[in-house]
C-alpha positions as a Python dict, from the first residue, in 0.01 Angstrom:
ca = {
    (1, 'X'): (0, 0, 0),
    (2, 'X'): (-79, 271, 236),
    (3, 'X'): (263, 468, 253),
    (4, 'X'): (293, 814, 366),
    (5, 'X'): (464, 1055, 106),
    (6, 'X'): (658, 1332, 179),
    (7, 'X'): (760, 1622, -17),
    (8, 'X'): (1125, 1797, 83),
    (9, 'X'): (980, 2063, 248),
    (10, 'X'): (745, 1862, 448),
    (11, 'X'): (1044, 1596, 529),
    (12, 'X'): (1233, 1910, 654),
    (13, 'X'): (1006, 2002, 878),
    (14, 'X'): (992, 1614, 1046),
    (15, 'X'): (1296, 1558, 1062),
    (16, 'X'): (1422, 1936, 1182),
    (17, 'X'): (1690, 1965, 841),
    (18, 'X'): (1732, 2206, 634),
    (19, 'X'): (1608, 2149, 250),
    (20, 'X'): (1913, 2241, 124),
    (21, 'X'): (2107, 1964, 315),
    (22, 'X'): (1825, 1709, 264),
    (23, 'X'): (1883, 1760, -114),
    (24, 'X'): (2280, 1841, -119),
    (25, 'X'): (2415, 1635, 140),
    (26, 'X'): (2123, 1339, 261),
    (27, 'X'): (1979, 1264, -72),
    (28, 'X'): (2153, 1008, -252),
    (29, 'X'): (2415, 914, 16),
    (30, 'X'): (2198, 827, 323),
    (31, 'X'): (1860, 866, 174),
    (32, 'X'): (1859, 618, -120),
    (33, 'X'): (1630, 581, -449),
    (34, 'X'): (1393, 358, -422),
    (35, 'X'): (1443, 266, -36),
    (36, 'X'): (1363, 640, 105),
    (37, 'X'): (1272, 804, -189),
    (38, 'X'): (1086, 753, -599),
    (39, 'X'): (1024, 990, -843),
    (40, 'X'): (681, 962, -996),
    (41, 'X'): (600, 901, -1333),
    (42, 'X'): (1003, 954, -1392),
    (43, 'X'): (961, 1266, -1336),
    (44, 'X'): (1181, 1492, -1156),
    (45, 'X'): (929, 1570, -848),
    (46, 'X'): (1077, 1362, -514),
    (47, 'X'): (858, 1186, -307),
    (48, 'X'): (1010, 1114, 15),
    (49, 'X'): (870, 780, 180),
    (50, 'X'): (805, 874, 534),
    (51, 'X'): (781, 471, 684),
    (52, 'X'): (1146, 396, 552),
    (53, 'X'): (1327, 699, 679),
    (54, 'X'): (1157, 661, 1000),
    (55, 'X'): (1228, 317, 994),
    (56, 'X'): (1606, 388, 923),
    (57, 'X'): (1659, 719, 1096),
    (58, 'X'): (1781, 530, 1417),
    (59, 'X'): (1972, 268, 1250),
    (60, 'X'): (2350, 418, 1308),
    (61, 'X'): (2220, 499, 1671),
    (62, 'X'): (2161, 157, 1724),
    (63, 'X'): (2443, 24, 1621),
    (64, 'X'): (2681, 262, 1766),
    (65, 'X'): (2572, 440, 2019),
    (66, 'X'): (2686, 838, 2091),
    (67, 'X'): (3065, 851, 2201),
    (68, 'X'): (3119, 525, 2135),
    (69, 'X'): (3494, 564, 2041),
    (70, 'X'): (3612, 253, 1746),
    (71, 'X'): (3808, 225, 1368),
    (72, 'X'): (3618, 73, 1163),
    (73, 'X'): (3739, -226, 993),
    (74, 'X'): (3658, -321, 636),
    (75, 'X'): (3444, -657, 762),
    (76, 'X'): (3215, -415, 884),
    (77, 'X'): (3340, -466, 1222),
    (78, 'X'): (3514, -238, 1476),
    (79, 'X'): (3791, -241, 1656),
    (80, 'X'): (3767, -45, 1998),
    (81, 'X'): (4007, 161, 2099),
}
């Protein structure tokens, strides 16, 4: 396993966030434990796993691209507008 781990402050300064909103707002509703994120040991130190956030940073963007104007339906699909 040759992962790159990130600490907050070093994930802040990647992916141009604050640390405050990576922890308060990012953490736990985008970024997910054990997808983007462990603690090790159990402790409560946050390791941030740089390939997966990378990996999913785009995802959205892909998806559904800027401007792109829809309501989204609860199949997961959208209706455009």
């Amino acid at each position: 396993m040759s992962s790159e781990f990130l600490t907050t402050d070093e994930l802040s300064a990647r992916i141009k966030y604050d640390v405050r909103t990576i922890r308060e707002r990012l953490k736990d509703s985008v970024l997910l434990e054990g997808v983007h994120y462990f603690r090790p040991f159990g402790g409560r130190k946050i390791l941030y796993i740089w390939e997966s956030i990378q990996r999913d940073m785009m995802v959205e963007s892909r998806i559904r691209p800027v401007g792109m104007v829809g309501i989204p339906m609860a199949n997961g699909g959208v209706l455009h507008a």
